[in-house]
N, C-alpha and C positions, 0 to 999 in steps of 0.2 A: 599200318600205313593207310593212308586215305587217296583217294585218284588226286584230290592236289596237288601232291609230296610226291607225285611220279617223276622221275626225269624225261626228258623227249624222248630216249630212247627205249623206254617202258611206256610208254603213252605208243608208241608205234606198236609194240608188241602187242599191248592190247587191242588196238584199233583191229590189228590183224587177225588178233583171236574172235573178235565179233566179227569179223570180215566172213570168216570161215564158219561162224557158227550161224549166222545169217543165210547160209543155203538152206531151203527145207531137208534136202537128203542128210545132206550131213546133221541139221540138229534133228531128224528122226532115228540116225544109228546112235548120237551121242545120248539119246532119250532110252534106246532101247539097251544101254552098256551102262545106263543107271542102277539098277535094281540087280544084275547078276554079269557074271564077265560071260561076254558070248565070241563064238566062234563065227568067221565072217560067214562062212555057210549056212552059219540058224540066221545072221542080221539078214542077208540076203534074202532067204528064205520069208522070214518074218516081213521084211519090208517092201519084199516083190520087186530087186531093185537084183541087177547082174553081181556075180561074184568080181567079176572085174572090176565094174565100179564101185563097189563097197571098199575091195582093197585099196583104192586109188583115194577115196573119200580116207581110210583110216590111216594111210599112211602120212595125211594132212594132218588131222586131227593128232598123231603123233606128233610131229613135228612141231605144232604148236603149243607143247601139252596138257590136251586137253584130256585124252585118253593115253592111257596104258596097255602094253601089251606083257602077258606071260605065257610062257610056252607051258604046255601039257601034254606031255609025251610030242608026240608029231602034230598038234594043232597048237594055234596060238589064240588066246581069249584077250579079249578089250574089254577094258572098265574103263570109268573117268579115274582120272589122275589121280582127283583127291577130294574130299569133302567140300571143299570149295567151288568145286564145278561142277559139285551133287546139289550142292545149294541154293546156287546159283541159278540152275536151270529149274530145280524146280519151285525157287522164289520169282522167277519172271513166269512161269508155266503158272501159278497162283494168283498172280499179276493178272495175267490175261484173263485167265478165268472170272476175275469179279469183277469183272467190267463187264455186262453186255455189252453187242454192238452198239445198240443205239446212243452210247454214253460215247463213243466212238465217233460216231455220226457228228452228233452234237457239237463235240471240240473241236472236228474240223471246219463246222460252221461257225465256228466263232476266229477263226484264223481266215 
């Protein structure tokens, strides 16, 4: 399927999922639930951010699905959903990267 071929109401959904992935916090827990599933206490931990808010950000990002939860005994680990939003993020994170700013700069001087 191609973003053309959306209907409205998948054109919302998505808007929503960049809506949500457009917080810095939230795409720094969905960056750090790339690579292994973590418990909100290490994303916490890791990203110097409140256990409360982590949980509040991940039950969004559920919701949207963008991460996954699985339970492990009594703790619950977040990965991304699925290859898609593995690739995603780190096809625009490669994006960003090979642009310096001042290529940055530039475009906005031309608008």
């Amino acid at each position: 399927m191609h973003a053309a071929d959306l209907s409205d109401d998948q054109v919302v959904e998505l808007a929503e999922m960049f809506r949500l992935m457009g917080d810095p916090s939230r795409l720094k827990i969905i960056a750090a639930c790339l690579s292994a599933p973590m418990c909100v206490s290490d994303i916490a931990a890791k990203l110097g951010l409140s256990q409360p808010l982590v949980s509040h950000h991940l039950r969004l990002l559920r919701a949207a699905r963008v991460l996954r939860a699985a339970r492990r005994g009594k703790q619950i680990f977040y990965e991304a959903a699925d290859d898609h939003v593995r690739r995603m993020i780190d096809d625009m994170a490669d994006h960003v990267c090979e642009h310096p700013p001042t290529d940055l700069d530039d475009a906005s001087r031309e608008h």
